[in-house]
C-alpha positions as CSV (number, residue, x, y, z in Angstrom):
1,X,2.6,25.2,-24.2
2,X,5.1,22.2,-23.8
3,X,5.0,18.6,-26.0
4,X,3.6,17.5,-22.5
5,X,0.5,19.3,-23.1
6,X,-0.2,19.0,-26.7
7,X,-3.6,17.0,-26.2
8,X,-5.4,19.5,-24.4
9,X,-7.7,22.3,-26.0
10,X,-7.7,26.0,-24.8
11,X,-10.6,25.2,-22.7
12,X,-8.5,22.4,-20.5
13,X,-5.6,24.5,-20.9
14,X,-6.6,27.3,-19.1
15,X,-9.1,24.9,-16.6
16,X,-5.3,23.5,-16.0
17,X,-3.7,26.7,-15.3
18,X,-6.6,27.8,-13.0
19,X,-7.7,24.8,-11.3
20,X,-4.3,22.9,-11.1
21,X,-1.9,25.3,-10.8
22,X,-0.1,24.3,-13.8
23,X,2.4,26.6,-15.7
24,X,3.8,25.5,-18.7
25,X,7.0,27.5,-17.5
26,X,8.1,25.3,-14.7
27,X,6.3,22.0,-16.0
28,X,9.4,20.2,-16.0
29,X,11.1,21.2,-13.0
30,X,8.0,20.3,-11.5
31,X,8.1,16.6,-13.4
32,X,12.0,16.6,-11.9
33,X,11.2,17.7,-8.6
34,X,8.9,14.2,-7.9
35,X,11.3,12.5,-9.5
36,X,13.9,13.3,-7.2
37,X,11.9,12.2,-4.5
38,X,12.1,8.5,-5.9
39,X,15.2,8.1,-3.5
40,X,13.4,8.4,-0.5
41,X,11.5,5.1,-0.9
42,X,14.3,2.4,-1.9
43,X,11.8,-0.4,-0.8
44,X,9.1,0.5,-3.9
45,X,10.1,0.4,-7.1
46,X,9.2,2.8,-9.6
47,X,8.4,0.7,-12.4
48,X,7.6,3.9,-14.7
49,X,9.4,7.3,-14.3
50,X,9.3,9.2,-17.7
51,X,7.6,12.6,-17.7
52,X,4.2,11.9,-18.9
53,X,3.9,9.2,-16.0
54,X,4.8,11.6,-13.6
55,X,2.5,14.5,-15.0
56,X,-0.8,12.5,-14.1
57,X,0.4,12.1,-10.6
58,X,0.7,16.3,-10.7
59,X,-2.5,16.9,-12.1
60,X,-4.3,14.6,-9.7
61,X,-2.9,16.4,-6.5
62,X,-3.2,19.8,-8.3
63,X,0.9,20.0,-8.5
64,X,1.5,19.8,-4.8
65,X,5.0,18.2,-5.2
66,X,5.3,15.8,-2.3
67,X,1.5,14.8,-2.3
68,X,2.0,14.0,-6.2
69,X,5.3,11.9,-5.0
70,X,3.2,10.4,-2.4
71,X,0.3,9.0,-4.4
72,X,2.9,7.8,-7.0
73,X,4.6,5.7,-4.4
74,X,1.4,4.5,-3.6
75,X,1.0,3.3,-6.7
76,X,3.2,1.4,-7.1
77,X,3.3,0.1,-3.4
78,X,-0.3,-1.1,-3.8
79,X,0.9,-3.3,-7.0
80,X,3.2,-4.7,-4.7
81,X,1.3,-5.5,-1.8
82,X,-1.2,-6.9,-4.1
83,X,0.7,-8.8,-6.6
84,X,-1.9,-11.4,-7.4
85,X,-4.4,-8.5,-8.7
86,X,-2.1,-7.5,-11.4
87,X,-0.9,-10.5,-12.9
88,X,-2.0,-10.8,-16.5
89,X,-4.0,-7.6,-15.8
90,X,-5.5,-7.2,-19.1
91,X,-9.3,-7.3,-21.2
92,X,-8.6,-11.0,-22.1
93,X,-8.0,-12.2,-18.5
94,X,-10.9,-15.0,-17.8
95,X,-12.5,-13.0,-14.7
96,X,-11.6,-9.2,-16.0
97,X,-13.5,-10.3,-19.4
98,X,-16.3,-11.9,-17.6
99,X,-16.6,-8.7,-15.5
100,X,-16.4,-6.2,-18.5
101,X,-18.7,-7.8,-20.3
102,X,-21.6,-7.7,-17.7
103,X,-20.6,-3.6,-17.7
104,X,-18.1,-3.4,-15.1
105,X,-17.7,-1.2,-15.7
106,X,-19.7,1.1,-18.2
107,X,-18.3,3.9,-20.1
108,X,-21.3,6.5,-21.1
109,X,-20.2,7.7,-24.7
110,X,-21.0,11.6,-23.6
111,X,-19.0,13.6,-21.3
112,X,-20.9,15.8,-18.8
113,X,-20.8,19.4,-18.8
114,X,-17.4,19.7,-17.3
115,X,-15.5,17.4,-19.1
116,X,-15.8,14.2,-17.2
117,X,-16.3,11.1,-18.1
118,X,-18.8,9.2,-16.8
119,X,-18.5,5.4,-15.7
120,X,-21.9,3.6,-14.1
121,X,-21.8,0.4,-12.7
122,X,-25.3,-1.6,-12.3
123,X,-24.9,-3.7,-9.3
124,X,-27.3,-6.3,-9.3
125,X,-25.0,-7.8,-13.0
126,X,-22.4,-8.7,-10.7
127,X,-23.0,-12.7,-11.3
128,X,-20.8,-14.3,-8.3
129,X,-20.8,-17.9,-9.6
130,X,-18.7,-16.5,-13.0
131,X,-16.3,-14.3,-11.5
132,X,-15.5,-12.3,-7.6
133,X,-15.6,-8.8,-6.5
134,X,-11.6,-8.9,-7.1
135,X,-12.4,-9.5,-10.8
136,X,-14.7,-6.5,-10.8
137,X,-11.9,-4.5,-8.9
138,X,-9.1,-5.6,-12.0
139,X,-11.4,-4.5,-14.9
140,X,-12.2,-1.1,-13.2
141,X,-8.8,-0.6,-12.6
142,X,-7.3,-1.8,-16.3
143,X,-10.1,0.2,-17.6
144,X,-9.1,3.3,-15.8
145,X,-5.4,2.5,-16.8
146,X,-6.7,3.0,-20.3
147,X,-8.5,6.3,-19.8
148,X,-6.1,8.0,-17.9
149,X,-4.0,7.9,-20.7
150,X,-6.3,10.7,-22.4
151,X,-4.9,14.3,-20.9
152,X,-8.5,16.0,-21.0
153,X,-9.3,13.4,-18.7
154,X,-6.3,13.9,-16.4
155,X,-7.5,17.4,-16.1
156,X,-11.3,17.0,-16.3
157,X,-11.2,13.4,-14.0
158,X,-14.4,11.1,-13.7
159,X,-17.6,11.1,-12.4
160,X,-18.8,7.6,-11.3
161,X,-23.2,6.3,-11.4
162,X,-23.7,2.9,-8.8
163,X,-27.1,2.1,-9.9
164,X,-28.3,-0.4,-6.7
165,X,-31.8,-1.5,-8.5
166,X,-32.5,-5.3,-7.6
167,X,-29.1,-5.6,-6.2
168,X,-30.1,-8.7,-3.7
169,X,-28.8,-8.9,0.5
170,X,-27.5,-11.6,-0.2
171,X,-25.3,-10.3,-3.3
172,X,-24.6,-7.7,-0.6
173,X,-23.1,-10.2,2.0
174,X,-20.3,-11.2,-0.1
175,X,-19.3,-7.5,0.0
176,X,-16.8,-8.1,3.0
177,X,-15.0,-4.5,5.0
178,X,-11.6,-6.1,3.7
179,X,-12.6,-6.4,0.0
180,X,-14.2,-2.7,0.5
181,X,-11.2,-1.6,2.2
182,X,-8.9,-3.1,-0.9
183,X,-11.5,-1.5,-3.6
184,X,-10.4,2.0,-1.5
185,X,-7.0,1.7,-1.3
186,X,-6.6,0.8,-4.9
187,X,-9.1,3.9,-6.3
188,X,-9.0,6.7,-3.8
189,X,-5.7,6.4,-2.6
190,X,-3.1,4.9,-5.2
191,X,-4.5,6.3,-8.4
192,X,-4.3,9.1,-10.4
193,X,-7.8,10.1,-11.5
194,X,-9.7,13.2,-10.2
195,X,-13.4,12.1,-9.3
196,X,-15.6,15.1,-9.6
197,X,-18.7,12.4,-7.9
198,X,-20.3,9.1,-7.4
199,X,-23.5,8.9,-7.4
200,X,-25.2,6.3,-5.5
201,X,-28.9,6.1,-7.3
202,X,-31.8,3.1,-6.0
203,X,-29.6,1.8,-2.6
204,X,-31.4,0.0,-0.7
205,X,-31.2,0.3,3.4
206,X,-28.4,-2.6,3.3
207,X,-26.0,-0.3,1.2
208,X,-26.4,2.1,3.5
209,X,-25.6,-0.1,6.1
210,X,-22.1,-1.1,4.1
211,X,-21.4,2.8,3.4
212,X,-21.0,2.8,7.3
213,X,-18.3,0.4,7.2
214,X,-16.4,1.9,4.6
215,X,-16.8,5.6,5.6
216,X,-14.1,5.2,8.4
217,X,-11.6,4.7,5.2
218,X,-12.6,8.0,3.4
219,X,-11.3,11.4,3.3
220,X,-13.5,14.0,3.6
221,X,-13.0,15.2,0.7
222,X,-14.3,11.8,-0.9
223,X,-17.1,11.7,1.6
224,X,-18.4,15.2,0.7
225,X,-18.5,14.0,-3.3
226,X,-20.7,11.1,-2.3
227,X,-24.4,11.5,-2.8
228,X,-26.9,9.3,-1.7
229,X,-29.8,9.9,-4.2
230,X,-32.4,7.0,-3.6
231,X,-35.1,6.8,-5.9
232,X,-34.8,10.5,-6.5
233,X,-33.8,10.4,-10.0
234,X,-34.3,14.3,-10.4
235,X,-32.0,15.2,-7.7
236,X,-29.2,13.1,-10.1
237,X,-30.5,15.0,-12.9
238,X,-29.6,18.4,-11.3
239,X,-25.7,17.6,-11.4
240,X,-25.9,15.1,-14.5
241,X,-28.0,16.1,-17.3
242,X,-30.3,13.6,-18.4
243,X,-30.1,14.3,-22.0
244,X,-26.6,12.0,-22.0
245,X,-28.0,9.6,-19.6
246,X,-28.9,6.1,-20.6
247,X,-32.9,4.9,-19.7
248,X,-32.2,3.1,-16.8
249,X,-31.4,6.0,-15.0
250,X,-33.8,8.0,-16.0
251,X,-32.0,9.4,-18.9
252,X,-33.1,10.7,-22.6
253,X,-30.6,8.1,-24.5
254,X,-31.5,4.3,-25.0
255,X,-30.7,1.5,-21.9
256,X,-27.2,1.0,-21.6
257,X,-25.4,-1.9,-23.8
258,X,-23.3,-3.3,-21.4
259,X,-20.9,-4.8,-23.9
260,X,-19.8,-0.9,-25.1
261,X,-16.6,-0.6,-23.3
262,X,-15.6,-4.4,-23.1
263,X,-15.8,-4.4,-27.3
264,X,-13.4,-1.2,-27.3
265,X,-11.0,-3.2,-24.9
266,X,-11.5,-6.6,-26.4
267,X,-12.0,-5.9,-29.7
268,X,-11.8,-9.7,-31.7
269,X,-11.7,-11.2,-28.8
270,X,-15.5,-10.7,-27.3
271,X,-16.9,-13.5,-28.8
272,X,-14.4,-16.0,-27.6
273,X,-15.5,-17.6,-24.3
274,X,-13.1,-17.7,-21.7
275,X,-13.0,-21.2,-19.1
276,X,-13.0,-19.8,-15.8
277,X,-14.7,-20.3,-12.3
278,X,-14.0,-17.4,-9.3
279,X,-12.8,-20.1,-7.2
280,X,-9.7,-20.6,-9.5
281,X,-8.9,-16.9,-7.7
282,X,-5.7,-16.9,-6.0
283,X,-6.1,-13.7,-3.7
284,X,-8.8,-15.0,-1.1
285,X,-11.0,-13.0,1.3
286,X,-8.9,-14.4,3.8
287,X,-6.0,-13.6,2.2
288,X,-7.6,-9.9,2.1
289,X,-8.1,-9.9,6.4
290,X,-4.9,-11.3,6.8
291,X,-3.1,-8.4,5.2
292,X,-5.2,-6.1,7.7
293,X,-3.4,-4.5,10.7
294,X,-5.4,-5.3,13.8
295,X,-5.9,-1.3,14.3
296,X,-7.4,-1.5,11.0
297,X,-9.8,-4.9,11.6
298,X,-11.3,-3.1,15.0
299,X,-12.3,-0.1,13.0
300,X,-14.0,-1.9,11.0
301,X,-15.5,-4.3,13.4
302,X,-16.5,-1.3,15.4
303,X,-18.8,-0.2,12.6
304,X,-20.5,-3.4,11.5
305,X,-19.0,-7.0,11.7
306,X,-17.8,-8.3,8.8
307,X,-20.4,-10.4,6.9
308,X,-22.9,-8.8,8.6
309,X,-25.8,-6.2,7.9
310,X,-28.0,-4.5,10.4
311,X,-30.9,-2.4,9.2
312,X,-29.4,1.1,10.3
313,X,-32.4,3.1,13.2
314,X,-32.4,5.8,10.5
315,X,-31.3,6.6,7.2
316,X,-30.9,10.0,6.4
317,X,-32.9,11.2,3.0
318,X,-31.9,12.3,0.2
319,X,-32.5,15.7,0.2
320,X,-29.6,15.7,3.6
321,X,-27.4,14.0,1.4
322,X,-27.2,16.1,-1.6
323,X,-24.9,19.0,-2.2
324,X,-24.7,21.0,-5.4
325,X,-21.7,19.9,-6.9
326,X,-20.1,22.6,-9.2
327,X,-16.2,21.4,-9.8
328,X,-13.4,19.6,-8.7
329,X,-11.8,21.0,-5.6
């Protein structure tokens, strides 16, 4: 075992060595190998290049050297095609603090029975005359910047809980296919977390409706981890147990403070009260649309338009949309 692997236990060791193809032998060489790679893209820089950087990008694409080089150039791409998300990215941010504190996102204090940490989002907190969708996007984001620093978690990834209860249309209208399509980009294709599932629990027939415009956008392997669970809290139960679930859904522990994981970020400064209005947001929707290849905008269009819902002529049921789920692939 190398320095570079001194945080995990024998458990996450070995799940390393099995799942991930990692060997302690070659570790560096492998870190070296991606880094050479870093001349192929003179138009991204690589802000961050030291070995434990690098190492997260491995783990995520199970040490596949190019496809670990590629999501770290997307990385770091995506920071600079977006370079108004990221400014002042921290806790104390007026709309990441506003976000955070309404529990976007929540961090369940249990792991699940494969390491994971879970993170559940209740929908209908989103309050859209204190901060945007963008907002949420930054806190998720800084708050997975945080976690992924933990190795366990490199290796044992993320599980992720949308709980849609009261979650209005017209909350849902302000969910446009360019803001979905950014929310994408940023979490299943430039970072490095593993996400063992997300769970979509209480959706009403409009989410539905908005899973068919994003769909297009995920790979398959991302499709086939999400699971459409409607009010079927048992079927949730079957892959998460309930004993480290919070009330709300349907769990044994108490409902959910949503101020947990915005205290650990924000420590002293929770209390303070931050003067902000989303408006004051420089990266606009249109801003968003306008960064959108044509190609890109038809897709879309040719799903739903943007801004609006139809009421799909069948949605399928639960039961068709749930898979056991065992381990990461």
């Amino acid at each position: 075992m190398t320095h570079l692997q001194a945080g995990l236990s024998p458990e996450t060791l070995e799940k390393a060595k099995v799942e991930l193809k990692e060997n302690p032998d070659t570790l560096h060489q492998d870190i070296q190998e991606v880094r050479d790679m870093i001349i192929t893209r003179p138009d991204i820089g690589f802000l961050r290049t030291d070995d434990a950087f690098i190492l997260r990008f491995l783990r995520a694409r199970k040490f596949n050297h190019f496809e670990a080089f590629r999501l770290l150039a997307q990385y770091f791409e995506y920071r600079q095609q977006n370079l108004d998300m990221f400014k002042n990215l921290k806790a104390t941010d007026p709309g990441i603090k506003q976000a955070l504190k309404d529990g976007f996102p929540g961090v369940l204090n249990n792991l699940d029975r494969y390491g994971r940490k879970i993170l559940v989002l209740f929908a209908a907190n989103w309050d859209q005359s204190r901060y945007t969708f963008v907002d949420i996007l930054r806190a998720i984001l800084l708050s997975l910047e945080a976690m992924i620093e933990d190795p366990e978690l490199q290796v044992n990834g993320f599980v992720l809980i949308i709980d849609w209860s009261n979650f209005t249309f017209k909350q849902a209208s302000k969910l446009t296919p360019s803001m979905l399509r950014l929310a994408i980009e940023g979490l299943q294709d430039s970072f490095p977390a593993r996400f063992g599932g997300i769970h979509f629990v209480n959706q009403p027939w409009y989410i539905h409706a908005l899973y068919t415009v994003i769909r297009p956008f995920l790979k398959d392997k991302t499709r086939k981890r999400i699971f459409m669970h409607g009010n079927n809290l048992n079927s949730l139960h079957q892959l998460i147990h309930p004993e480290i679930l919070p009330s709300e859904l349907g769990g044994m522990l108490p409902p959910y403070d949503m101020g947990t994981w915005a205290r650990t970020l924000l420590d002293h400064a929770y209390d303070e009260e931050p003067e902000y209005s989303p408006e004051s947001y420089t990266l606009s929707v249109k801003d968003l649309e306008k960064d959108l290849s044509p190609k890109t905008m038809k897709r879309s269009q040719s799903v739903v338009e943007p801004g609006v819902l139809k009421r799909p002529e069948k949605v399928k049921s639960e039961e068709e949309n749930l898979q056991p789920l065992l381990s990461l692939d």
